[in-house]
C-alpha positions in Angstrom: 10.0 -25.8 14.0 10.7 -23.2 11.4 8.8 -22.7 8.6 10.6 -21.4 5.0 8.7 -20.7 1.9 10.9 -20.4 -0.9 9.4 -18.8 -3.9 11.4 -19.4 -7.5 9.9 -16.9 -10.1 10.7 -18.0 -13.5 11.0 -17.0 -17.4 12.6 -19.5 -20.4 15.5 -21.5 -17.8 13.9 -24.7 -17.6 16.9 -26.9 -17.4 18.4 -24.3 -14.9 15.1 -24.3 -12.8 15.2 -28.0 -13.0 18.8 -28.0 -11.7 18.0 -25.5 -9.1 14.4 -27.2 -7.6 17.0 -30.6 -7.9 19.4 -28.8 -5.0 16.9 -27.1 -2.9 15.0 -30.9 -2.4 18.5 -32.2 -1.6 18.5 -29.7 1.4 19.6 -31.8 4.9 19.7 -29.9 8.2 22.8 -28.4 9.5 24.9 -29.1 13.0 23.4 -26.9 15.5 20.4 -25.4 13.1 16.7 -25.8 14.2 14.5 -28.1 12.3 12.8 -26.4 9.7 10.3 -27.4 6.9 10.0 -25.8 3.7 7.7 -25.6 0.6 8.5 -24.2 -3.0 6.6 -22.0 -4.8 7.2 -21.7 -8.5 5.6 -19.0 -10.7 6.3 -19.0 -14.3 5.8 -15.8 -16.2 4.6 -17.6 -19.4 8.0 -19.7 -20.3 7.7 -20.8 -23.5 10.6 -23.6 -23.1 8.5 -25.9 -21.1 9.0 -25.1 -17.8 5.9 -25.1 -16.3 5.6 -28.6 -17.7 9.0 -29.7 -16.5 7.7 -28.9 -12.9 4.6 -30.6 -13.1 6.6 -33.8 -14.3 9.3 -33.7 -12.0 8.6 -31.9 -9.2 5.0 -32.4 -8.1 5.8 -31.1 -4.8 6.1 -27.7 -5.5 3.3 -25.1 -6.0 3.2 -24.2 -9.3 1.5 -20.4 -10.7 1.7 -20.6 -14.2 0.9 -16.9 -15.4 -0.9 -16.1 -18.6 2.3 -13.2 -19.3 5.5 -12.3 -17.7 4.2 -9.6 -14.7 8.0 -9.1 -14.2 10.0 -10.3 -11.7 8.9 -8.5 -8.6 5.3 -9.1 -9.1 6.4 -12.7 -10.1 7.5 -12.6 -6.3 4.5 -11.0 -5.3 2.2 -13.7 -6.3 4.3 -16.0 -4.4 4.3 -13.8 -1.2 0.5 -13.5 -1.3 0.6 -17.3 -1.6 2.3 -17.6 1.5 0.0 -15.5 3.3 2.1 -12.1 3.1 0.1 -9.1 1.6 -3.8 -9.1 1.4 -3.8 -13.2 1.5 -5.2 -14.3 4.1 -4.1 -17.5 5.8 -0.9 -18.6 8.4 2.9 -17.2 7.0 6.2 -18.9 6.8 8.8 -17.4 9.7 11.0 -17.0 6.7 10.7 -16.1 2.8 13.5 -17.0 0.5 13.2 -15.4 -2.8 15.1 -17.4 -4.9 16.6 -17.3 -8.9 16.1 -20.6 -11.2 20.4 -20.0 -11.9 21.4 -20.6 -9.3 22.1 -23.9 -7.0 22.4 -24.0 -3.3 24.2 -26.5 -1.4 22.7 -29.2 0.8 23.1 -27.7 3.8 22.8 -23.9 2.9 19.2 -23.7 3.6 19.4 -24.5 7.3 22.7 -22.2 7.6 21.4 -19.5 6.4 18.6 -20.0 8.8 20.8 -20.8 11.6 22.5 -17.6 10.7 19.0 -15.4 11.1 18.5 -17.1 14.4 21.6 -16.1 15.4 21.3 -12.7 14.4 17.6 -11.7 15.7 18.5 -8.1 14.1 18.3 -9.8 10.5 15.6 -8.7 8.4 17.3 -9.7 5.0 20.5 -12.1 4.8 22.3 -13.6 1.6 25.0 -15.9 0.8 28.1 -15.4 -1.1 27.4 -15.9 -4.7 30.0 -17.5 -7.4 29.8 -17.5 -10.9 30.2 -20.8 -12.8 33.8 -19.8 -13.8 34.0 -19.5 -9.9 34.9 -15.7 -9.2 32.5 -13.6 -7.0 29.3 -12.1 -8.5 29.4 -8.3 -6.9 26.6 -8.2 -6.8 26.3 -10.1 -3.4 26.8 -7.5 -1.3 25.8 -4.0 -2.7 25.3 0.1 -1.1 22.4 1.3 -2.5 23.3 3.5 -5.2 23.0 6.8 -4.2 23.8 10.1 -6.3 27.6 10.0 -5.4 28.2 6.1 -5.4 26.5 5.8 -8.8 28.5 8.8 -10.0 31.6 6.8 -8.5 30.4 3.8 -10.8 30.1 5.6 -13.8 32.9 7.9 -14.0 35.0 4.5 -13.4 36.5 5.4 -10.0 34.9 2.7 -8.5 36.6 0.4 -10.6 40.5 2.3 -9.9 40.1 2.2 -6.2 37.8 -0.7 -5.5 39.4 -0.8 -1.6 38.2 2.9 -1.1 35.3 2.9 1.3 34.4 6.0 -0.6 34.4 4.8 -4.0 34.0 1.3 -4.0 31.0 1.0 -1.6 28.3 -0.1 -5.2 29.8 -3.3 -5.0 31.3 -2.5 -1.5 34.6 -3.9 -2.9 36.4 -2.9 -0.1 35.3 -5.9 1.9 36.8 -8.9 2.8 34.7 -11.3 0.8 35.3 -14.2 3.7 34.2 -11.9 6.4 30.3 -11.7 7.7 29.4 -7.6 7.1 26.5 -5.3 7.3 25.5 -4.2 3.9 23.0 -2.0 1.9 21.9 -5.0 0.5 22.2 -8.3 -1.1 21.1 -9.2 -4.3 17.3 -11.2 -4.9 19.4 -14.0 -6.7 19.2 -15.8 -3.0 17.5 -13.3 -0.5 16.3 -14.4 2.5 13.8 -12.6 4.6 12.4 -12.0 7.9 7.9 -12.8 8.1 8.3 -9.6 10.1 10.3 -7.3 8.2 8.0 -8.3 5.2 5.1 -7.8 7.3 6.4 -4.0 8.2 7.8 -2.7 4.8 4.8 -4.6 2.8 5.4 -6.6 -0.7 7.8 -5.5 -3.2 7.2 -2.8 -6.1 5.6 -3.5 -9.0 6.6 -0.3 -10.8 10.0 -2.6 -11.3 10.1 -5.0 -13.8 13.6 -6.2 -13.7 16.6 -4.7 -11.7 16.4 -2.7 -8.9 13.2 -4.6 -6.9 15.5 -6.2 -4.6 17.8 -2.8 -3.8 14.4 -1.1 -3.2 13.1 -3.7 -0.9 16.2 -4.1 1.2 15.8 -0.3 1.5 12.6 0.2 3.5 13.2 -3.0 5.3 16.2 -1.2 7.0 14.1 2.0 6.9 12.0 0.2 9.7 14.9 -0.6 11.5 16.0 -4.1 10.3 19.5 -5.0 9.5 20.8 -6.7 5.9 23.8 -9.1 6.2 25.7 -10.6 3.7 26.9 -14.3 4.8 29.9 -15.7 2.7 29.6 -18.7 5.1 27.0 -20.6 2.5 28.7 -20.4 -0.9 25.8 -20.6 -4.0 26.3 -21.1 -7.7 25.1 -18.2 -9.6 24.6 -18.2 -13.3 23.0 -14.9 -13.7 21.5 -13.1 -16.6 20.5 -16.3 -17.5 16.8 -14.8 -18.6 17.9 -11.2 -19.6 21.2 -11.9 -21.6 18.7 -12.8 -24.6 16.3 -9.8 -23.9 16.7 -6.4 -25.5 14.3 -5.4 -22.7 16.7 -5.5 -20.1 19.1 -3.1 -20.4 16.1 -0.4 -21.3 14.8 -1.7 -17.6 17.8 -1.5 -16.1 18.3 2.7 -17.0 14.2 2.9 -16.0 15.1 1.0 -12.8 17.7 3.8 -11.9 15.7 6.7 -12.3 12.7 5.0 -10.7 15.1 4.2 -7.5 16.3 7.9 -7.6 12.9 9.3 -7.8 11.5 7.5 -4.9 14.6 7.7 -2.7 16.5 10.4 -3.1 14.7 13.2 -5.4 13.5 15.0 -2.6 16.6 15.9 -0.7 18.5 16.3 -3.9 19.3 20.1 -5.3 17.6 20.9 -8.1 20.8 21.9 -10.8 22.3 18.0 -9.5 18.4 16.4 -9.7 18.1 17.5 -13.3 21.3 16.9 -14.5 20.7 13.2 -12.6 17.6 12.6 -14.2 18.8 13.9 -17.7 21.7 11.8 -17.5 19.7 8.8 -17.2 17.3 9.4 -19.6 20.0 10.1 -22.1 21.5 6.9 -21.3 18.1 5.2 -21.4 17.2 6.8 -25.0 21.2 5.9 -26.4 20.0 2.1 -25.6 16.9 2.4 -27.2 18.0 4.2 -30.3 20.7 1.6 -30.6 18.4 -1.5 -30.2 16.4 0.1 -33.2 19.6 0.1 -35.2 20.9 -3.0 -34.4 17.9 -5.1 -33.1 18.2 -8.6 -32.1 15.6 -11.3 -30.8 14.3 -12.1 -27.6 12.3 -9.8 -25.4 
């Protein structure tokens, strides 16, 4: 029998975390999927809505971490690995880890096909679903090519946007795929990420030197470096709310630019000419600086 630890990291969406924990214990098997168990881990990076107590009330089941601050969200994950096992824990591992965001809602059944779906495909390291907004278009982000010099240069000089069917230009969102179709990708996004024991155990925890943004792209990158695949599986559908904790932070969009240059920096400095790496890295921190300076003039809560 499978085993699936599903680890919710949370900050201020309490009734969204109560509506997602509602779906995941709904989960039934699927026709044709193993039997699995599964156990939730929640940690809350001190909510101040509640939500630790909403999960103590009403879903004693789960494993709650309530932490003293908000670590971020990939070391919010990586409390929840190393209570799983993964890391320096010691102690016996899921087969499968599915990182999971308090927007979103997954259906009854989308649990055991996703896992059918890695059983299927033993190549797997890192699968995902397709992912709708509540208005109930596609959230891009689903399916993503890791944003190298020239695809982030594609993004932000627009051309992405004029010829999204362009395997050239369109491959940050990789718009030029048939969004009913199973594909390869770069990477999906850590709203619903499901992962391989073993590719965690080979490519370690993720990086802390995130905060927000970035993590997930990062992660799904040295999992395929040791050989793993990343699939994108529009055969589950999941409701994504998204931004649901960063639309109200100033924070995030600075976190977003430092994501950037920390992704280029690790990845792809060191094969990067040096007139294009300082123009890159200026370029960011110009952008990065801009969103400061403007938060300064026109500040607003949250954080």
């Amino acid at each position: 029998m499978l085993a699936l630890g599903i680890i919710v990291t949370n900050y201020n969406t309490r009734d969204l975390l109560c509506a997602c924990l509602r779906s995941v214990y709904a989960s039934v098997p699927c026709e044709g999927g193993e039997d699995f168990t599964y156990e939730v881990c929640v940690v809350d990076n001190a909510s101040s809505d509640g939500s630790a107590d909403m999960v103590t009330a009403e879903f004693p089941a789960a494993r709650l971490i309530a932490n003293k601050e908000n670590v971020g969200y990939p070391q919010g994950n990586n409390i929840g690995l190393r209570a799983f096992g993964f890391g320096d824990a010691d102690g016996p591992t899921p087969s499968f880890v599915l990182l999971l965001n308090p927007d979103t809602e997954v259906p009854s059944d989308g649990l055991a096909r996703m896992l059918r779906f890695m059983a299927e495909h033993p190549d797997a390291g890192v699968v995902g679903p397709k992912l709708l907004l509540p208005d109930g278009s596609l959230d891009k982000a689903c399916r993503r090519g890791f944003p190298s010099p020239a695809v982030s240069f594609y993004r932000f000089t627009g051309l992405s946007h004029l010829f999204p069917r362009s395997r050239r230009f369109g491959r940050y969102n990789m718009t030029f795929l048939d969004p009913e179709q199973v594909a390869e990708v770069d990477s999906v996004v850590g709203a619903f990420m499901l992962v391989r024991a073993e590719a965690i155990q080979q490519a370690g925890l993720m990086d802390g030197q995130f905060f927000m943004y970035g993590e997930d792209l990062d992660w799904a990158y040295r999992i395929k470096a040791k050989g793993w695949k990343v699939y994108y599986n529009p055969e589950v559908t999941v409701l994504h709310v998204k931004r649901a904790a960063s639309r109200h932070s100033p924070r995030a969009q600075i976190e977003f630019f430092r994501a950037m240059d920390l992704f280029y920096r690790k990845h792809y400095a060191a094969q990067t000419p040096r007139w294009l790496h300082g123009l890159i890295v200026g370029t960011i921190a110009l952008r990065w600086r801009l969103e400061m300076l403007r938060q300064s003039v026109f500040p607003a809560g949250g954080g």
